[in-house]
C-alpha positions as a Markdown table, in Angstrom:
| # | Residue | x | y | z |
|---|---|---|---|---|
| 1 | Unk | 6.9 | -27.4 | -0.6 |
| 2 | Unk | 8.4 | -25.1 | 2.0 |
| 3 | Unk | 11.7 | -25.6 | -0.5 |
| 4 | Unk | 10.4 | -25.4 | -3.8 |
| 5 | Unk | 8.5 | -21.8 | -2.9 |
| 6 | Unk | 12.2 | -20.4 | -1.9 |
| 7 | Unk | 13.3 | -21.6 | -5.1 |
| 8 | Unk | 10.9 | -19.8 | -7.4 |
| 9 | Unk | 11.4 | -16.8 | -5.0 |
| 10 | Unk | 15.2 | -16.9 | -6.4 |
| 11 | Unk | 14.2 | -17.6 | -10.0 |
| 12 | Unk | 11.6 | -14.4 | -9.7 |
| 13 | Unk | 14.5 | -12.7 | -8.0 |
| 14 | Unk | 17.1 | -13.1 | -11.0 |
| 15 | Unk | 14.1 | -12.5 | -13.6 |
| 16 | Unk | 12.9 | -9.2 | -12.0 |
| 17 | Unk | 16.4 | -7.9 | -11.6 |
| 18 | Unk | 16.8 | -8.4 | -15.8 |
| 19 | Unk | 13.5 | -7.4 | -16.7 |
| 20 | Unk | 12.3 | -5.1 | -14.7 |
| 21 | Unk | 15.4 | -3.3 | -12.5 |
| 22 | Unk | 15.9 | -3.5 | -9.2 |
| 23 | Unk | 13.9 | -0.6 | -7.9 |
| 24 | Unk | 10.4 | -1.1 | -10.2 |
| 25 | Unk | 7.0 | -1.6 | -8.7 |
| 26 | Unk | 7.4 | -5.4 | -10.1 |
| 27 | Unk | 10.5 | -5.5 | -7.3 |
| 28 | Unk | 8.8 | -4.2 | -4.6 |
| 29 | Unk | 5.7 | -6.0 | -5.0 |
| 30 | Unk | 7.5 | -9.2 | -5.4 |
| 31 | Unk | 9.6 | -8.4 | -2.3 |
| 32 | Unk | 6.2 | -7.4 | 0.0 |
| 33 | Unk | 5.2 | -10.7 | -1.8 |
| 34 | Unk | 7.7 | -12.6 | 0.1 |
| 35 | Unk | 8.1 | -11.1 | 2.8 |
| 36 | Unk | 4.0 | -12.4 | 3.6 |
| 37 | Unk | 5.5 | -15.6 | 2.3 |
| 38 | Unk | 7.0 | -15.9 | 5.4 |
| 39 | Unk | 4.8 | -18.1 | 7.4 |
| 40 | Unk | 4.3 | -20.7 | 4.6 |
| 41 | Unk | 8.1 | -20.9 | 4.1 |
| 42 | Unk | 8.8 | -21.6 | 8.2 |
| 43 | Unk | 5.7 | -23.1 | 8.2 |
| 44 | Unk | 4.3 | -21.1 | 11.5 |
| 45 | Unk | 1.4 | -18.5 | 11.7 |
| 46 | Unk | -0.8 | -16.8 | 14.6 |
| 47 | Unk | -4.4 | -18.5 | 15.0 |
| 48 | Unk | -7.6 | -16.3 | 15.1 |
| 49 | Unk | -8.6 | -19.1 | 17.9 |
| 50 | Unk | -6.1 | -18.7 | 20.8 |
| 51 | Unk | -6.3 | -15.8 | 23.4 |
| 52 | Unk | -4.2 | -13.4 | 23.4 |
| 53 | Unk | -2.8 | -14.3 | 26.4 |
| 54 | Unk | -1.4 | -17.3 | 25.0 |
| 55 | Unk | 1.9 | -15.3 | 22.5 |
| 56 | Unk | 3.2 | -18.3 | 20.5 |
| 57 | Unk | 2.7 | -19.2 | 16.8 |
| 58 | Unk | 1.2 | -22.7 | 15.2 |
| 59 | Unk | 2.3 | -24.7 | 12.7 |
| 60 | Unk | 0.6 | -24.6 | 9.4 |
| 61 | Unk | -0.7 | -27.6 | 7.1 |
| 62 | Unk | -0.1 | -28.5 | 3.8 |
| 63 | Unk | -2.8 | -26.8 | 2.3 |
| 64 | Unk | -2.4 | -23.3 | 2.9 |
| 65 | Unk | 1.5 | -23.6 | 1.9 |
| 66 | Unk | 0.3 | -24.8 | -1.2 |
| 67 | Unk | -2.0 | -22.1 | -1.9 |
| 68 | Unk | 1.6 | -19.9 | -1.4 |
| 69 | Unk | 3.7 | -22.2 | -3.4 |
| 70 | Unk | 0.8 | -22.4 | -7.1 |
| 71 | Unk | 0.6 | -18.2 | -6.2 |
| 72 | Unk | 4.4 | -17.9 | -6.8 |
| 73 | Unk | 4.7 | -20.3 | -9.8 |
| 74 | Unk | 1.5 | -18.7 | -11.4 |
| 75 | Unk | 3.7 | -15.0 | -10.5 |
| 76 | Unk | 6.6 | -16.0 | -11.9 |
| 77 | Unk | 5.7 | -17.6 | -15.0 |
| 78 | Unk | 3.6 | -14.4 | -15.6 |
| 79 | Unk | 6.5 | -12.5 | -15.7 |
| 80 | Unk | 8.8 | -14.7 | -17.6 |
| 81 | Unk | 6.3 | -14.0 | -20.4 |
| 82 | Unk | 6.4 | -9.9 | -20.1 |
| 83 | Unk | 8.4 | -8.5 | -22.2 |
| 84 | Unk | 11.4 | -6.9 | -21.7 |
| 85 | Unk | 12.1 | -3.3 | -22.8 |
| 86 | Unk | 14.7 | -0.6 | -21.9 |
| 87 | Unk | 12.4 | 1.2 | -19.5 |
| 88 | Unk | 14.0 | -1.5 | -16.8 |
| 89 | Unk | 16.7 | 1.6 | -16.8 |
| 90 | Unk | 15.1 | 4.3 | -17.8 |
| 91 | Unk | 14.6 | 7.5 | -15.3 |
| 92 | Unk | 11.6 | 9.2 | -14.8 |
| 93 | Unk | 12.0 | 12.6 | -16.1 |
| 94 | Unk | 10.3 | 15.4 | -14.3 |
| 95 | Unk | 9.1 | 19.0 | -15.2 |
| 96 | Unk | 9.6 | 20.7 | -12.2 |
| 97 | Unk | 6.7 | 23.5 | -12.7 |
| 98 | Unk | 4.2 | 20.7 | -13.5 |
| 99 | Unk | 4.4 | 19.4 | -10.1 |
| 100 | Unk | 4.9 | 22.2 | -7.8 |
| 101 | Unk | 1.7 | 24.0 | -9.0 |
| 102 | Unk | 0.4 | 20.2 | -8.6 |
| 103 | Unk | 1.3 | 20.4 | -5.1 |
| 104 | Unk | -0.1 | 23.5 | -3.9 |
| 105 | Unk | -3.3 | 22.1 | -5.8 |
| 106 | Unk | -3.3 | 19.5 | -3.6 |
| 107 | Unk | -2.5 | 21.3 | -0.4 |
| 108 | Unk | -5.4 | 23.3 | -0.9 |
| 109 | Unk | -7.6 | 20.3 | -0.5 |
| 110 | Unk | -5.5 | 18.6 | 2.2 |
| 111 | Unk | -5.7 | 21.7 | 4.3 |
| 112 | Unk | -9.5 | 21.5 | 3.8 |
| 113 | Unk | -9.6 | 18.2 | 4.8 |
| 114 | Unk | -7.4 | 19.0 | 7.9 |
| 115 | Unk | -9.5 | 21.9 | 9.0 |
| 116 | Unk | -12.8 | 19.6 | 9.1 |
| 117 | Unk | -11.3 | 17.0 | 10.7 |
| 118 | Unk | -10.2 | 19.7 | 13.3 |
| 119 | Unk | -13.3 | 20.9 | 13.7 |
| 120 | Unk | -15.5 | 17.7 | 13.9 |
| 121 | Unk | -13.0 | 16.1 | 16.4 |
| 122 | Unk | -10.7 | 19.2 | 17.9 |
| 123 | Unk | -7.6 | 20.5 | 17.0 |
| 124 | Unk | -6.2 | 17.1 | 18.5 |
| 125 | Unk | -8.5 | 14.9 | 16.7 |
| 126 | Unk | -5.5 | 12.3 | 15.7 |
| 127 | Unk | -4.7 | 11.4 | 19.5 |
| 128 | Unk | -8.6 | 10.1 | 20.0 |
| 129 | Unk | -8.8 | 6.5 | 19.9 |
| 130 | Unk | -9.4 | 4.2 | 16.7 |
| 131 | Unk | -12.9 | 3.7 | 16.8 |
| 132 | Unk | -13.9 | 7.4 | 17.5 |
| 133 | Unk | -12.1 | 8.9 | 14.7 |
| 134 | Unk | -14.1 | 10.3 | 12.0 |
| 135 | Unk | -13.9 | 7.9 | 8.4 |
| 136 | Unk | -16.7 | 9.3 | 6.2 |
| 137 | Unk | -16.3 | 9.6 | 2.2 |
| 138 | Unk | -14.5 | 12.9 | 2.8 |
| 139 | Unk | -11.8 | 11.7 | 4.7 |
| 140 | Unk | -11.7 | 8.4 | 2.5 |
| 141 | Unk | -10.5 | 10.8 | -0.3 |
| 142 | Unk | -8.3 | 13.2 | 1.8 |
| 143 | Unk | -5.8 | 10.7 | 2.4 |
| 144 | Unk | -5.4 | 9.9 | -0.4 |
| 145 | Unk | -4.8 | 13.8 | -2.0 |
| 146 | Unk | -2.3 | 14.0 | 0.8 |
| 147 | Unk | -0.5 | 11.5 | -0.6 |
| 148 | Unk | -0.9 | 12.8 | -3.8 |
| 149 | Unk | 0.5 | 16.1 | -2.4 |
| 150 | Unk | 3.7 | 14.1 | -1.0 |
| 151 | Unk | 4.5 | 13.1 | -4.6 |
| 152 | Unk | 3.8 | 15.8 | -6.1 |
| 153 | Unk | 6.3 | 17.6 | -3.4 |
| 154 | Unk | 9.0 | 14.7 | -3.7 |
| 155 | Unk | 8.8 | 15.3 | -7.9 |
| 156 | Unk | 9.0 | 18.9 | -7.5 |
| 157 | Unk | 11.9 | 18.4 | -5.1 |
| 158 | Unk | 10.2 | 21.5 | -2.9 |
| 159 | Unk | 11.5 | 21.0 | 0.1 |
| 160 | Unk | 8.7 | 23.1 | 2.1 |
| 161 | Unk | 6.2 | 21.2 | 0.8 |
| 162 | Unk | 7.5 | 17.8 | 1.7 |
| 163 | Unk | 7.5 | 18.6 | 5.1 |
| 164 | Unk | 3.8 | 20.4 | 5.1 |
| 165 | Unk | 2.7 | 17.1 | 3.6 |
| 166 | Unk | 5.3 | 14.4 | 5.9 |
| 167 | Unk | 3.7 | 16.1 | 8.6 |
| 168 | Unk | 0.4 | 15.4 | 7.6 |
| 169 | Unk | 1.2 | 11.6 | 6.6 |
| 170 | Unk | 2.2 | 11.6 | 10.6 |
| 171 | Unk | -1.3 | 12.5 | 11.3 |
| 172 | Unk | -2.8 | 9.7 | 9.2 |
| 173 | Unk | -0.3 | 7.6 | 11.2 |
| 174 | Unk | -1.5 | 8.8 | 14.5 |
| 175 | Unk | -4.6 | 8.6 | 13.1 |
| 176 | Unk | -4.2 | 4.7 | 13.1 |
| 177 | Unk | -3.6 | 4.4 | 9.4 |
| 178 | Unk | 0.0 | 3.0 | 9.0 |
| 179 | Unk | -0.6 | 1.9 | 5.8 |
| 180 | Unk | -0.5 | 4.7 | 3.8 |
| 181 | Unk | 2.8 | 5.8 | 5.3 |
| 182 | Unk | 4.1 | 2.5 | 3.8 |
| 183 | Unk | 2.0 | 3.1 | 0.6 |
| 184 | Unk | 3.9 | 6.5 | 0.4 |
| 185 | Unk | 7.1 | 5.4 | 1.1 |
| 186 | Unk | 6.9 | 2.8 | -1.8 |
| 187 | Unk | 5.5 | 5.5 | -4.3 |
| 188 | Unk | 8.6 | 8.2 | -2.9 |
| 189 | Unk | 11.2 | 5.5 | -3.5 |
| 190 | Unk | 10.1 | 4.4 | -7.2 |
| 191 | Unk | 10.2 | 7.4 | -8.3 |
| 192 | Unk | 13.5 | 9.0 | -6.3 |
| 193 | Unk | 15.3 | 5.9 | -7.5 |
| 194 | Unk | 14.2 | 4.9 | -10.8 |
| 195 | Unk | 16.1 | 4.5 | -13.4 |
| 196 | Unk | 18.9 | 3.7 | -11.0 |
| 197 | Unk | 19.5 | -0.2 | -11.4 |
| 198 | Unk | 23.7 | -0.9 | -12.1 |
| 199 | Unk | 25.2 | -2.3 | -8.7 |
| 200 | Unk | 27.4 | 0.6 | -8.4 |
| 201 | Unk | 24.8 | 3.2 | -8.2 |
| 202 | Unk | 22.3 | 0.9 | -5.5 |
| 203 | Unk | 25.3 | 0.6 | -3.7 |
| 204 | Unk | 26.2 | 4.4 | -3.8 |
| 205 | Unk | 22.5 | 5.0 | -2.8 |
| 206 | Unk | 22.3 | 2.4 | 0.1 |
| 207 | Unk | 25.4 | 2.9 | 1.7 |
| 208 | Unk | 24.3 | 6.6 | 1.9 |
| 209 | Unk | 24.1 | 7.9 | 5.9 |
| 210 | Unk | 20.6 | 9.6 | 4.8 |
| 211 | Unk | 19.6 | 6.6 | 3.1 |
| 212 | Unk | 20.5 | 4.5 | 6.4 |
| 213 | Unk | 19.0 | 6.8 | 8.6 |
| 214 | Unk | 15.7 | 6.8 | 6.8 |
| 215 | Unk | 15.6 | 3.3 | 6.0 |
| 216 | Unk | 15.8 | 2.4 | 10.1 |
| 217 | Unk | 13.4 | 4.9 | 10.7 |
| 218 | Unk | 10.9 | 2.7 | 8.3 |
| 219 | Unk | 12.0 | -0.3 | 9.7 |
| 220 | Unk | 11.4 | 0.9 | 13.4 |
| 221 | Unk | 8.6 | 2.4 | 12.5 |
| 222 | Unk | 7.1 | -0.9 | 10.8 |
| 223 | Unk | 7.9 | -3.4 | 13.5 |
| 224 | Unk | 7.4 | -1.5 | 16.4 |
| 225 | Unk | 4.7 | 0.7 | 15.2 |
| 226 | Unk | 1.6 | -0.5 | 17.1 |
| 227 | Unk | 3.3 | 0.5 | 20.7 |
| 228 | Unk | 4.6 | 3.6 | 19.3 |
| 229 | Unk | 0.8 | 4.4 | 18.4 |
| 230 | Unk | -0.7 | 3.7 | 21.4 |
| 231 | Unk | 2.3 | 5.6 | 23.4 |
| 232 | Unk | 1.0 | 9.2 | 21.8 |
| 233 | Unk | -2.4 | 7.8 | 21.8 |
| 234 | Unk | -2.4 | 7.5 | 25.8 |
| 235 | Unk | 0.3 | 10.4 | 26.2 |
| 236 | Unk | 2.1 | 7.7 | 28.1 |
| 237 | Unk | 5.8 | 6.6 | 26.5 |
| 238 | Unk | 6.5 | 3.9 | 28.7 |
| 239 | Unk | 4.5 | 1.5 | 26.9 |
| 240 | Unk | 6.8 | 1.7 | 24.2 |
| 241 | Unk | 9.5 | 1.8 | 26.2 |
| 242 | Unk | 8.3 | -1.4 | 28.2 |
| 243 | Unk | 7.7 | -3.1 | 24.9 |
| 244 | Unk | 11.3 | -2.2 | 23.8 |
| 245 | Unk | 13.0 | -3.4 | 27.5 |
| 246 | Unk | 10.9 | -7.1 | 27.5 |
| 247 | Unk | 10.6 | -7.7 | 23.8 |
| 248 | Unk | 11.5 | -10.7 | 22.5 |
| 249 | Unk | 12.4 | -12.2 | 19.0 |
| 250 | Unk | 9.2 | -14.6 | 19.1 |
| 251 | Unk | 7.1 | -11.4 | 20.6 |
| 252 | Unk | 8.1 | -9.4 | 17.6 |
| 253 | Unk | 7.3 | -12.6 | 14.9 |
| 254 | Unk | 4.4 | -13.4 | 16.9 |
| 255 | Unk | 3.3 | -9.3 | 16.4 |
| 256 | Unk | 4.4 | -9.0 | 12.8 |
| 257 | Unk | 1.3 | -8.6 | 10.1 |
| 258 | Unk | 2.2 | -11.4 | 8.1 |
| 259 | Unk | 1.9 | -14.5 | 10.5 |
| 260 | Unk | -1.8 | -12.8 | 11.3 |
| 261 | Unk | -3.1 | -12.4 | 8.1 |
| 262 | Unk | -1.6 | -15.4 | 6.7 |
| 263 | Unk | -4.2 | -17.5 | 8.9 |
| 264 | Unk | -7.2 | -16.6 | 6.5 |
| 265 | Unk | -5.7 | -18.9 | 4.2 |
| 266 | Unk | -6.7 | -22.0 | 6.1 |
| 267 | Unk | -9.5 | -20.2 | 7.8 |
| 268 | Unk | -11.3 | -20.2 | 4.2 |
| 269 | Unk | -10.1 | -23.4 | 3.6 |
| 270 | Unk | -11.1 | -25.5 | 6.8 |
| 271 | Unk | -15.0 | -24.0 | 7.0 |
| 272 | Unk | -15.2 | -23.4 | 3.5 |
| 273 | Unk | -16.0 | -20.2 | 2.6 |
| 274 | Unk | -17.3 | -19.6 | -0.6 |
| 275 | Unk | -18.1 | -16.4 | -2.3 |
| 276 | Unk | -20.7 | -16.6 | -5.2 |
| 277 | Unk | -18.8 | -15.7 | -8.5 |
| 278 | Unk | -21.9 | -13.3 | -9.5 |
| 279 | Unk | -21.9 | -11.7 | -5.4 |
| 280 | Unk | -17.6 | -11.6 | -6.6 |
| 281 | Unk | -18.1 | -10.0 | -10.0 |
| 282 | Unk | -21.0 | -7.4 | -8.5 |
| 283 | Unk | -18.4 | -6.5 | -5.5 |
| 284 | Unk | -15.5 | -5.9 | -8.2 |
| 285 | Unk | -17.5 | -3.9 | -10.8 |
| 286 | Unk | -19.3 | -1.5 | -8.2 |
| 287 | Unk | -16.7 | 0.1 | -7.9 |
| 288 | Unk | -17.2 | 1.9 | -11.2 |
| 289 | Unk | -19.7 | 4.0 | -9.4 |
| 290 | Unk | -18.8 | 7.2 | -7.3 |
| 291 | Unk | -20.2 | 5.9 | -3.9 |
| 292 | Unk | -21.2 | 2.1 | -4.2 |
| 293 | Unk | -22.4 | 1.8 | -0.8 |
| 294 | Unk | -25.3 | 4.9 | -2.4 |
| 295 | Unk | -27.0 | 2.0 | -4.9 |
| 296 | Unk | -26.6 | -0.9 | -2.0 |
| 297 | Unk | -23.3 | -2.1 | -3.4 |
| 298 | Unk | -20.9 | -4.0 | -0.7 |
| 299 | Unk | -17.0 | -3.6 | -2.2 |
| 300 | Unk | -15.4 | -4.7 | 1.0 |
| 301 | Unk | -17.6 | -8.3 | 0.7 |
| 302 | Unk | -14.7 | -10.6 | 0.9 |
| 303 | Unk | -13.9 | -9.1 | 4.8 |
| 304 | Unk | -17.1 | -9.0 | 5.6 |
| 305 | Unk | -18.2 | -12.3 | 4.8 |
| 306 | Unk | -15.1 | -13.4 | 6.7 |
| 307 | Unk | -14.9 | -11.0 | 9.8 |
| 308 | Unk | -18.6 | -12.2 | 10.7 |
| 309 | Unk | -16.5 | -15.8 | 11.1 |
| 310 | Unk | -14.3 | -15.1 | 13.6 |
| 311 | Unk | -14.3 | -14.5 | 17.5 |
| 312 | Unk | -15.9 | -11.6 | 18.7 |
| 313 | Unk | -12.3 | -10.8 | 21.0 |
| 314 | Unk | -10.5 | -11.1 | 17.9 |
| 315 | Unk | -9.3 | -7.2 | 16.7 |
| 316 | Unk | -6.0 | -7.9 | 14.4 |
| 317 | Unk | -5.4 | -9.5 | 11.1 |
| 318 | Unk | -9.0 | -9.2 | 9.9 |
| 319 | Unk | -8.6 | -7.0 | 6.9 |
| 320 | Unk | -8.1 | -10.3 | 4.4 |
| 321 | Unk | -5.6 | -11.7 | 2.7 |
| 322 | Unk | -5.4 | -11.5 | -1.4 |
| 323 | Unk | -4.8 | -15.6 | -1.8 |
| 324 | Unk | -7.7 | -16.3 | 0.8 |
| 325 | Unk | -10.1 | -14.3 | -1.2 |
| 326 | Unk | -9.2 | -16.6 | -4.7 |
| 327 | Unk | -9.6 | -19.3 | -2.6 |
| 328 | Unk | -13.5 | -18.1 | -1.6 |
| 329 | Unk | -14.3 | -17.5 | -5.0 |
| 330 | Unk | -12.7 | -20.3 | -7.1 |
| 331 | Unk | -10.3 | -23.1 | -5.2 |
| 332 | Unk | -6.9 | -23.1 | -6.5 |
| 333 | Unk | -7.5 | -22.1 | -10.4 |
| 334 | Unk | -8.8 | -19.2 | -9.3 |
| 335 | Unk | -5.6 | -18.3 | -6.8 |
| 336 | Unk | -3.7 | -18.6 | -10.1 |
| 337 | Unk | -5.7 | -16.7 | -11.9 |
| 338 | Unk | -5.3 | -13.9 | -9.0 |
| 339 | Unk | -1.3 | -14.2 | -9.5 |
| 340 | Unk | -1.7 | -13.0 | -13.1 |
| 341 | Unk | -3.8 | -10.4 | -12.4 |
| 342 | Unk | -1.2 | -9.5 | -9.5 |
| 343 | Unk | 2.2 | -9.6 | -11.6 |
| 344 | Unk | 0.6 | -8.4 | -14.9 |
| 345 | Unk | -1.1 | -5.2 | -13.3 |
| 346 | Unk | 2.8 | -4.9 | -11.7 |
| 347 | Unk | 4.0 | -5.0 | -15.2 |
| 348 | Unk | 2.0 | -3.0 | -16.8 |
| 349 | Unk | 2.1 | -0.1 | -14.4 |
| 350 | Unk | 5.8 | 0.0 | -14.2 |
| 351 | Unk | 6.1 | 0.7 | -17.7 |
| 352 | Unk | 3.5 | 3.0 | -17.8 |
| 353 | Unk | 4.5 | 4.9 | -14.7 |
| 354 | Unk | 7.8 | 6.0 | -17.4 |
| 355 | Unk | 5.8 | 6.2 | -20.6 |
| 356 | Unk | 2.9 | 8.4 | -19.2 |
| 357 | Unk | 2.9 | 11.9 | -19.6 |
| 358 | Unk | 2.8 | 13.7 | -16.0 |
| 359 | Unk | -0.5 | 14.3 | -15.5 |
| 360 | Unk | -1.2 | 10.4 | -15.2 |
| 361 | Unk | 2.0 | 9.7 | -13.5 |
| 362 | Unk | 1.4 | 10.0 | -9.8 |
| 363 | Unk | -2.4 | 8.1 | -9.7 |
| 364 | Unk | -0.1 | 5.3 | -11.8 |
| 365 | Unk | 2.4 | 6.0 | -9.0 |
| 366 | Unk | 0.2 | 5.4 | -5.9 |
| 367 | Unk | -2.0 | 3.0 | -7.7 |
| 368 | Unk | 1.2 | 0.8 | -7.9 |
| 369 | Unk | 2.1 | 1.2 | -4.8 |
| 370 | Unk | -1.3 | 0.4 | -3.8 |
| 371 | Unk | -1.1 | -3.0 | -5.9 |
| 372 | Unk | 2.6 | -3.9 | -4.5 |
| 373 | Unk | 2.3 | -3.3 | -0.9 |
| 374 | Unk | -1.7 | -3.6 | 0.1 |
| 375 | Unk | -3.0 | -6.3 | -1.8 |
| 376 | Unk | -1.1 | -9.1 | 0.1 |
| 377 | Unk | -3.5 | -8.1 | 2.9 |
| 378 | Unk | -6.6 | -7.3 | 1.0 |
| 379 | Unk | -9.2 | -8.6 | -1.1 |
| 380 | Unk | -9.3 | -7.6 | -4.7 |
| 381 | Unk | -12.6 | -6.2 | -4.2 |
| 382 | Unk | -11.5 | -3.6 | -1.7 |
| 383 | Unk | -8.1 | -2.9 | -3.7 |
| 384 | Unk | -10.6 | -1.8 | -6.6 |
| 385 | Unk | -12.1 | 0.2 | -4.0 |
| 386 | Unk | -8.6 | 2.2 | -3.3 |
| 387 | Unk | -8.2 | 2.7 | -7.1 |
| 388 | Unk | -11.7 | 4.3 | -7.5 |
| 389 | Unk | -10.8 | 6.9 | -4.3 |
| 390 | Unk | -7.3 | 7.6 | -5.7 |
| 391 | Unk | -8.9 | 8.1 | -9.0 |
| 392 | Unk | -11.7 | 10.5 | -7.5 |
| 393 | Unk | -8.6 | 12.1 | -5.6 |
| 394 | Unk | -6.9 | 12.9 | -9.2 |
| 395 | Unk | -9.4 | 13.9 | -10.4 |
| 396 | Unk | -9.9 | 17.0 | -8.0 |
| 397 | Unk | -6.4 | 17.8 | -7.6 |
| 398 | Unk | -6.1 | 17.9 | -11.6 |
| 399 | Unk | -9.3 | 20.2 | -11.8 |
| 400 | Unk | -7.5 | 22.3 | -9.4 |
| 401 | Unk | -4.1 | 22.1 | -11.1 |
| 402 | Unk | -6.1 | 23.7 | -14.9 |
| 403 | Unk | -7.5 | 26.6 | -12.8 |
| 404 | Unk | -3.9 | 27.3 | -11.4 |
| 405 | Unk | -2.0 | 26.9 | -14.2 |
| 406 | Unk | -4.7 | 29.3 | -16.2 |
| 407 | Unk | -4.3 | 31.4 | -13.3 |
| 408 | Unk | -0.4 | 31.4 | -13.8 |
| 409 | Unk | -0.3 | 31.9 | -17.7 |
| 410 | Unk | -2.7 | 34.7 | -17.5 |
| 411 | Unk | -0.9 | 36.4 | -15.4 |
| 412 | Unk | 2.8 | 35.6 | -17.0 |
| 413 | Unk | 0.8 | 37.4 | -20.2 |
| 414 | Unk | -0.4 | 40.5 | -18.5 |
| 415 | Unk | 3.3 | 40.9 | -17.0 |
| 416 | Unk | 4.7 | 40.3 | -20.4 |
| 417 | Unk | 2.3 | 42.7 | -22.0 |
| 418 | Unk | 2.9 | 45.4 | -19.7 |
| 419 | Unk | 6.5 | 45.2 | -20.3 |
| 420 | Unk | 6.5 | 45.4 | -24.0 |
């Protein structure tokens, strides 16, 4: 099985590149794909059950590779059946106004946010540890305009404002959120590159010093990431620096997210958990109201459920995984049914990210990066949940945007009158 899931990662490789481009949300959710694919393909993984002390990985059974191998043929054969249309090279075309006055919309709400943060937790607030940092509604939504902000910044191609809001993504990193760095990176990258898929012009790209620069900044950042947070945490560098003298290629496997999340598979499996399809369908559609929790409505049920299974000790790997959660609800129809949903929503929003008109395009934008890069560690449920803040986010950045832009034009047709 091991075998046959490499294989349809080449097949899906080949039809992405002709369908879709090479830089598309449906490319980089199928590469975050297999990179979590990982563990079933080398058949290893980190166990909930051992202590930490004890740094090695387990092998995994046939079940849970399985579960890997149905998700990829169910992916792939959902994609072979999308259409194919010339936006798989088409660039993303810009209006350079539209997003600047965007941006300073949503700086105006991220400095908002950043001044009560500051002053419920100090002007070094990011720097306390994990569990005593503030994560009410208001921050929820925050993030999420700061991201929106980044965009909007990286569209605009304002150079300011791309550091105002990179600097503010470092917070949220320091904050002990690394995955909306990684969410932002994906959304920058879709839409600096689109449009860009003939070899010659990747190879241009890649092969650029900036672009080399950057990308080992990522990768740095994403594999040694946890010791570089607790370095500025304690204000002490040498526990990075330790980690980086004694690390080892198994320490860094053993560390990386994908063996640890890839154990809910045959967690669900081998105590069978089993989520109610109503309890499912309930957890999905409260997300259409503004605060679930408000009218008793649980959209995180999928890591609850299974976080109340595990050891007390245990503190990594328990935000979920997406193929563990169809397992819970329906056995192994259901994890296909949850690769269709997966590569279709890819599909659709990478055409719609180029057909939209701009004041759609970054929610599409994020909301794909959401799909392509979170959801591999996620439930469904709480991926629903990420959509409703980023839409609430939109929402009041756009509101913001129309009083700006009347603002603007008001004042473009006083200067214009005055001159005639």
């Amino acid at each position: 099985m091991n075998y046959a899931i490499v294989l349809f990662i080449i097949i899906g490789f080949f039809l992405i590149k002709y369908k879709f481009g090479y830089i598309s949300f449906v490319s980089a959710g199928f590469f975050c794909f297999a990179v979590y694919s990982i563990p079933a393909i080398v058949g290893l993984k980190r166990s909930f059950f051992y202590g930490s002390s004890e740094r090695y990985l387990v092998p995994v059974d046939g079940a849970p590779i399985a579960v890997t191998l149905l998700a990829w043929i169910a992916f792939v054969l959902t994609l072979a059946a999308f259409p194919r249309s010339r936006v798989a090279t088409t660039v993303i075309n810009v209006d350079l106004d539209y997003y600047r006055t965007k941006m300073w919309a949503a700086a105006a709400f991220a400095m908002a946010g950043l001044f009560y943060l500051m002053a419920e937790g100090g002007a070094l607030f990011f720097i306390a540890a994990r569990e005593e940092q503030l994560d009410d509604y208001v921050v929820l939504i925050w993030r999420w305009i700061v991201v929106i902000g980044f965009i909007a910044a990286v569209a605009g191609r304002h150079r300011v404002g791309q550091v105002i809001f990179l600097t503010l993504l470092a917070i949220i990193f320091l904050r002990g959120d690394r995955t909306i760095a990684a969410i932002s990176a994906v959304a920058f990258l879709v839409q600096y590159f689109r449009g860009n898929n003939s070899i010659d012009k990747i190879t241009k790209i890649v092969f650029n010093y900036k672009f080399l620069i950057g990308l080992a900044l990522i990768i740095f950042v994403i594999v040694f990431g946890k010791p570089i947070y607790l370095s500025v945490k304690d204000g002490n560098f040498e526990i990075l620096t330790n980690y980086l003298r004694d690390a080892r290629i198994s320490d860094i496997a053993f560390s990386l997210e994908p063996f640890v999340t890839f154990e809910h598979i045959p967690l669900v499996i081998d105590l069978g958990v089993h989520i109610e399809f109503r309890e499912f369908l309930i957890s999905i559609l409260g997300n259409a109201l503004l605060i679930p929790s408000a009218f008793g409505v649980e959209t995180n049920l999928y890591s609850i459920i299974v976080t109340q299974m595990l050891p007390q000790e245990v503190s990594f790997g328990i935000a979920g995984n997406y193929w563990a959660h169809a397992m819970t609800v329906g056995w192994y129809p259901m994890v296909a049914i949850f690769a269709f949903i997966f590569a279709l929503s890819l599909a659709i929003i990478d055409r719609n990210v180029v057909n939209k008109r701009g004041r759609l395009r970054i929610g599409i934008l994020i909301i794909g990066a959401v799909v392509a890069v979170y959801i591999h560690r996620n439930g469904l449920d709480n991926i629903f949940s990420f959509i409703r803040q980023i839409f609430i986010a939109s929402v009041l950045v756009h509101a913001t945007y129309l009083i700006l832009r009347k603002r603007t034009k008001s004042h473009v047709s006083l200067s214009r009158g005055h001159d005639i």
